[in-house]
N, C-alpha and C positions, 0 to 999 in steps of 0.2 A: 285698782287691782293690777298687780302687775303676771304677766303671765310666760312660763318660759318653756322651751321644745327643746331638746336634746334626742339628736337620731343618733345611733348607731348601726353599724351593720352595713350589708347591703354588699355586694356584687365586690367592690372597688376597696369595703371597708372605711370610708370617708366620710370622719364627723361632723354633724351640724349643727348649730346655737343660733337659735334667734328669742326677743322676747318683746315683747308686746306692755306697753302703759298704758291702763286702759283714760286712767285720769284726764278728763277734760273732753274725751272725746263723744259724740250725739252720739254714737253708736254703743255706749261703753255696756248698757245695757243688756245689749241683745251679745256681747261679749261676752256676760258675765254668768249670760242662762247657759252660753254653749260650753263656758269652761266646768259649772256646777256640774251640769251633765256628762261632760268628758270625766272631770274626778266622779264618780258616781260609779261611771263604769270601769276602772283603771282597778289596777290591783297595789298589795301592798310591797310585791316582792316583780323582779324582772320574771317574767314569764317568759318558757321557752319558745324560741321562736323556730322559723324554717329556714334552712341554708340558704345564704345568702338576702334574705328579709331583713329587715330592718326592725330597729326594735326602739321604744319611743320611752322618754323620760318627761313627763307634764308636771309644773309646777306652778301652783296657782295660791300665792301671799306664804309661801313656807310650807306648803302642802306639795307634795308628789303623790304620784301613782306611776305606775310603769303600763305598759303596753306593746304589744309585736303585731307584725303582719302575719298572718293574713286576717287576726282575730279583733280590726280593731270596731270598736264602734263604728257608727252614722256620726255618732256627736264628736269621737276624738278624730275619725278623719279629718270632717270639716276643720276642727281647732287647729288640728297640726300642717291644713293647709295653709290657713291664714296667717298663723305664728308665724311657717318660715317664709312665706309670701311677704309678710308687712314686717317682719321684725329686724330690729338690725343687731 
């Protein structure tokens, strides 16, 4: 599974990419429940965000959803913290 974060937005306006392969990895599992759950809750269209908030792009095998602060899930939190944490 491969999985991709796209931020926008935010204070400074300063875009960010990271993506995540889950292939191969012991954890890829417990990857693959938090990204079903982050697309689950994500929408089909950018949703408005709050001045200066950030607004998220999640793509999981061809799939997107969009997402903003301050509305995001529990589950796209965690995703989009580990995307841009581990992803290069």
């Amino acid at each position: 599974m491969r999985i991709q974060v796209r931020r926008t937005g935010g204070f400074a306006g300063i875009e960010r990419h990271a993506a995540v392969d889950t292939a191969g990895r012991p954890d890829a599992p417990d990857w693959h429940t938090l990204a079903e759950r982050a697309l689950a809750a994500g929408r089909g269209t950018p949703p408005l965000g709050v001045p200066d908030g950030f607004a998220y792009e999640i793509t999981v095998d061809g799939r997107t959803v969009y997402c903003a602060d301050p509305r995001l899930s529990d589950e796209q939190r965690e995703l989009i913290r580990r995307v841009l944490k581990e992803g290069a």
